[in-house]
Backbone as CSV, one residue per row, in Angstrom:
resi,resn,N_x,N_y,N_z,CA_x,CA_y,CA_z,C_x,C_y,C_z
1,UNK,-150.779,10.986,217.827,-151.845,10.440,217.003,-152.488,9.288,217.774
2,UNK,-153.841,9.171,217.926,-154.583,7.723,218.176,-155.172,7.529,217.566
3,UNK,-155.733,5.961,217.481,-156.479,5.369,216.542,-157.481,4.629,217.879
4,UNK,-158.512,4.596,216.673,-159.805,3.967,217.371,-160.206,2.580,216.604
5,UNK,-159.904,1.481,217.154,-160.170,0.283,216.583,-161.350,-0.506,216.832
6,UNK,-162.559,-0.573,215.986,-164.119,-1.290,216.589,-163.717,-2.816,215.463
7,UNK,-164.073,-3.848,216.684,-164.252,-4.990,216.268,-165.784,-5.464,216.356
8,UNK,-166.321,-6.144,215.180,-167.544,-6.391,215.404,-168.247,-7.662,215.091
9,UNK,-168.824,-8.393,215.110,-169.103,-9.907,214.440,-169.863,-9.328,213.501
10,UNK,-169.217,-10.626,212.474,-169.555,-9.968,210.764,-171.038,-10.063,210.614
11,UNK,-171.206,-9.892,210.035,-172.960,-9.623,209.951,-173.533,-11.358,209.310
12,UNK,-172.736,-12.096,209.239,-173.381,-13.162,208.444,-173.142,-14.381,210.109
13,UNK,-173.058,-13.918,211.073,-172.143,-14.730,212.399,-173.653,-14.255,213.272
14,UNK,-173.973,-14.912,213.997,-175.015,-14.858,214.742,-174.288,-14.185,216.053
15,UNK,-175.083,-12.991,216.456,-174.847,-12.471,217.612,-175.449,-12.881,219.018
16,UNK,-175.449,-13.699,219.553,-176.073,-13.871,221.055,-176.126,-13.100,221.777
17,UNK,-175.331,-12.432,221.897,-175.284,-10.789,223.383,-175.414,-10.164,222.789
18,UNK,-175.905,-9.802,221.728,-176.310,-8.563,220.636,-178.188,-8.654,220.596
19,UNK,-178.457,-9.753,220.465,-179.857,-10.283,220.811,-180.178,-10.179,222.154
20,UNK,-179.402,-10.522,222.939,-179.774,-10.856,224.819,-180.471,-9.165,224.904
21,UNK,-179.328,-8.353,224.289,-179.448,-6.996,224.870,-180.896,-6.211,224.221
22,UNK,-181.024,-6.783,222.526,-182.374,-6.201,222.192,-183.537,-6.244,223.037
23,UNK,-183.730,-7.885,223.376,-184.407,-8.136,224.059,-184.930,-7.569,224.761
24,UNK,-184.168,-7.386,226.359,-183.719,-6.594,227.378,-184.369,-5.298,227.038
25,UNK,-184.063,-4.730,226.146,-183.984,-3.369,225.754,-186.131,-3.598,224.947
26,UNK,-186.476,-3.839,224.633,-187.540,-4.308,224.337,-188.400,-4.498,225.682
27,UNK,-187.681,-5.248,226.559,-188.670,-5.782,227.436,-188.612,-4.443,228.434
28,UNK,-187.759,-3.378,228.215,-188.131,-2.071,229.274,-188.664,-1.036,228.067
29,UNK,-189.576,-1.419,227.304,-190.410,-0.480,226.929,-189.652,0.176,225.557
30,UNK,-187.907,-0.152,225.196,-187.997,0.519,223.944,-187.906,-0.148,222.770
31,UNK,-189.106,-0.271,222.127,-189.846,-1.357,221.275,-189.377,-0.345,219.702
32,UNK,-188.915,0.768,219.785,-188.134,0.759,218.312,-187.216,0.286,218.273
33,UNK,-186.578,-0.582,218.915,-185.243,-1.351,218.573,-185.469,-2.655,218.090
34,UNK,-185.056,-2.661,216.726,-185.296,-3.964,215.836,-183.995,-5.156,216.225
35,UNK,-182.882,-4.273,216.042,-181.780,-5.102,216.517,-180.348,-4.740,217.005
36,UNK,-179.387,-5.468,217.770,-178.440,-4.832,218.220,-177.399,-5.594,218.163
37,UNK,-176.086,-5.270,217.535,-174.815,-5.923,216.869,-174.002,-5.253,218.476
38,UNK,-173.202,-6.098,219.282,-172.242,-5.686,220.562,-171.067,-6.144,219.564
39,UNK,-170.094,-5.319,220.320,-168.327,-5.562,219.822,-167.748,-5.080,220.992
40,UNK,-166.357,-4.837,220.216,-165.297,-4.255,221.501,-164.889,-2.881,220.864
41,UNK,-164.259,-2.579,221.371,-163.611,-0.702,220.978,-162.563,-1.130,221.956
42,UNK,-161.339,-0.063,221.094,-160.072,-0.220,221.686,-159.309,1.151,221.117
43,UNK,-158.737,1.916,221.762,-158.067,3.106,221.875,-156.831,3.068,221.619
44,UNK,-156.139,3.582,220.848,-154.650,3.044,220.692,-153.418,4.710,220.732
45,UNK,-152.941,4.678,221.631,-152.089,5.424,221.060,-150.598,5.476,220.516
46,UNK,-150.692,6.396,219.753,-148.997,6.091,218.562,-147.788,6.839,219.184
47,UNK,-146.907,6.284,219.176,-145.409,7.033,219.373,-145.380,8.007,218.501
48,UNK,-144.883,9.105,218.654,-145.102,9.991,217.861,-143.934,9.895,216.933
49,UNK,-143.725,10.517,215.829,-142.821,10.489,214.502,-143.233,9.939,213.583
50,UNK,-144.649,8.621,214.159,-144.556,7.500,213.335,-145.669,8.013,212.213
51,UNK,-144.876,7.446,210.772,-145.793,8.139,209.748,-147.518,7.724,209.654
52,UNK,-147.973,8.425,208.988,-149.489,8.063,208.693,-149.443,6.380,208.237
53,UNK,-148.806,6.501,207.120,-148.615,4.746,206.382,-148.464,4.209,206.965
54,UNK,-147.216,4.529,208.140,-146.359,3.224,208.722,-147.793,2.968,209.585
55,UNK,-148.412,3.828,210.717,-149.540,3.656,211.139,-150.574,3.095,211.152
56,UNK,-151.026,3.210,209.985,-151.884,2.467,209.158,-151.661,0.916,209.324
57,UNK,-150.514,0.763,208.522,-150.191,-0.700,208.282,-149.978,-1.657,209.578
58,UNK,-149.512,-0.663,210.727,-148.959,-1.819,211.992,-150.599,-1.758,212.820
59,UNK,-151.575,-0.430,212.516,-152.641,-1.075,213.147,-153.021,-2.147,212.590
60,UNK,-153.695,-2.245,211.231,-154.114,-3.480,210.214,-153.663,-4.555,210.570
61,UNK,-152.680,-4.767,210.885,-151.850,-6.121,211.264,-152.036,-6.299,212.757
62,UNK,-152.199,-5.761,213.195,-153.002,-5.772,214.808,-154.078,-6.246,215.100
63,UNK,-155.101,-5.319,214.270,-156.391,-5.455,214.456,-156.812,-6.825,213.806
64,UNK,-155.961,-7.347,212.652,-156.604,-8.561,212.398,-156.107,-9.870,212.765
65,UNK,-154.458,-9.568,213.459,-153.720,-10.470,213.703,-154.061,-10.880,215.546
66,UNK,-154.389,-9.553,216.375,-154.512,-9.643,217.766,-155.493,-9.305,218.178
67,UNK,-156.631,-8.120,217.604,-157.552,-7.825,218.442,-158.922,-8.341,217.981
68,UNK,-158.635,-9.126,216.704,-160.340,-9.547,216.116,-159.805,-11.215,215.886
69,UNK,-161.132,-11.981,215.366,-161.197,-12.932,215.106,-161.309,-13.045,213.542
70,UNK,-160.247,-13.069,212.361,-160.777,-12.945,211.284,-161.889,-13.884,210.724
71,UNK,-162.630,-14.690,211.357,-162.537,-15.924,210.935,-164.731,-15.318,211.236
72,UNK,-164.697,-14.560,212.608,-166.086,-14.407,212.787,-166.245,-13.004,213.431
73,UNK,-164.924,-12.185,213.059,-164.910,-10.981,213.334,-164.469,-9.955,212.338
74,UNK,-164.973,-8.796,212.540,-164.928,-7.720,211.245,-163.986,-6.290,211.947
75,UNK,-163.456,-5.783,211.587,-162.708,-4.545,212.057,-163.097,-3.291,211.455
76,UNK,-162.894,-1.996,212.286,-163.061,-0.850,211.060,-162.007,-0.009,212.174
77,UNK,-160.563,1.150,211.444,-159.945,1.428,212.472,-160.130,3.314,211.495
78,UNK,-159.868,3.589,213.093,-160.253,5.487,212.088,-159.018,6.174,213.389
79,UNK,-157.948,6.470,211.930,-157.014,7.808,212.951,-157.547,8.938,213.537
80,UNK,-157.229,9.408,214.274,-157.292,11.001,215.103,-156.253,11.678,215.227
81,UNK,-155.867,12.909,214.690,-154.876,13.494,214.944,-154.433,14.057,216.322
């Protein structure tokens, strides 16, 4: 089983390299881009046996304890069989 973990700055947190890049992206001509939120992505894979729940719960505690900032960061994690 792997899991796919996206960390992202919460939407109320001002993005600076999320802006740098609209910009950028604007200034080479693609002017439908209103705006752009950057994060991280992180790939995880599971020992196998380990249940769906147990899974669940030790990413959650990961993702908010080690790989995000709860404080100005947002998580969303999605299994793969």
């Amino acid at each position: 089983m792997k899991a796919h973990v996206y960390v992202t700055m919460k939407k109320t947190v001002l993005d600076p390299q999320g802006q740098t890049i609209a910009r950028a992206l604007n200034g080479m001509g693609h002017t439908g881009i209103a705006a752009v939120r950057q994060g991280k992505y992180f790939e995880i894979e599971l020992a196998e046996g380990i249940s769906l729940e147990a899974a669940k719960a030790e990413l959650d505690q990961i993702a908010s304890e080690v790989l995000s900032n709860p404080v100005i960061e947002e998580y969303r994690l999605e299994l793969i069989s």
